[in-house]
C-alpha positions as CSV (number, residue, x, y, z in Angstrom):
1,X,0.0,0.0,0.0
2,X,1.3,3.8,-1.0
3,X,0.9,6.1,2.1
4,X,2.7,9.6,2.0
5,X,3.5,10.7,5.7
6,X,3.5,14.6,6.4
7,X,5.3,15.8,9.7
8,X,5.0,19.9,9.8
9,X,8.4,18.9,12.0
10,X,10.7,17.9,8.5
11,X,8.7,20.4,5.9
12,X,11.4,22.7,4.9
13,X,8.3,25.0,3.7
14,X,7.7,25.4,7.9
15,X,7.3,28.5,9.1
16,X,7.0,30.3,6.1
17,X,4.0,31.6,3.4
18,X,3.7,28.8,2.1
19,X,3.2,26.7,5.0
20,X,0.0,29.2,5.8
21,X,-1.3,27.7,2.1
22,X,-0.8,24.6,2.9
23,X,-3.7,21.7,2.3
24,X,-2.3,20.0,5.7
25,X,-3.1,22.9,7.3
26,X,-6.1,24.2,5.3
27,X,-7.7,20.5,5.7
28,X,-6.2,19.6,9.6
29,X,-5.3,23.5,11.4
30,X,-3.3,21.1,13.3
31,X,-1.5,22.8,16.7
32,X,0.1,19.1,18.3
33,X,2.7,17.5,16.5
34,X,1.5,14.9,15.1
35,X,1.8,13.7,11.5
36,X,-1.1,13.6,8.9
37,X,-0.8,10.6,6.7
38,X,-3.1,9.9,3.1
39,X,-3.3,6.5,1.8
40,X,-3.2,6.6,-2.3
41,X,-7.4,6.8,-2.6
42,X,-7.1,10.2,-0.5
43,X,-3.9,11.5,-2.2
44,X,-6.0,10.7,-5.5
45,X,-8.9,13.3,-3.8
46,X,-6.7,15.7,-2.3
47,X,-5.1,16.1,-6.2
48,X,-8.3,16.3,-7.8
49,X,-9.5,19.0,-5.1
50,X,-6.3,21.0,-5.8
51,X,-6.8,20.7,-9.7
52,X,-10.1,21.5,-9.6
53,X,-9.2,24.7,-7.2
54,X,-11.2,23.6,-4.5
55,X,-8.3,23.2,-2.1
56,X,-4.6,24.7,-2.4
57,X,-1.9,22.0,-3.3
58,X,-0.2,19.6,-1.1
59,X,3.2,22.2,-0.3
60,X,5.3,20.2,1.6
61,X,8.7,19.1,0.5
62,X,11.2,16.9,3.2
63,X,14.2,17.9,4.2
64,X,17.2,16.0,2.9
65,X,18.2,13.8,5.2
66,X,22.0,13.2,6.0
């Protein structure tokens, strides 16, 4: 099974404009630390949302890890 896994915690977008356009936190608003994870059917809608302008576009991009 595909599952993408989104911690605010390793977004290298935190903290900045985009992050306040985000469709993690237009959808959650989360304030605890806890990730947000779709499986493939909901990163199917969440696309289809953002295409269709419903939603803004999944924004967040991990930080490299060493």
């Amino acid at each position: 099974m595909n599952n993408i896994t989104i911690n605010c915690d390793n977004c290298i977008m935190r903290a900045t404009t985009t992050c306040a356009d985000c469709v993690v936190t237009f959808l959650c608003d989360r304030r605890d630390d806890s990730a947000v994870v779709f499986d493939l059917a909901e990163q199917r809608v969440v696309r289809w949302f953002a295409d269709a302008g419903l939603v803004p576009t999944l924004r967040h991009r991990a930080e490299a890890t060493a």
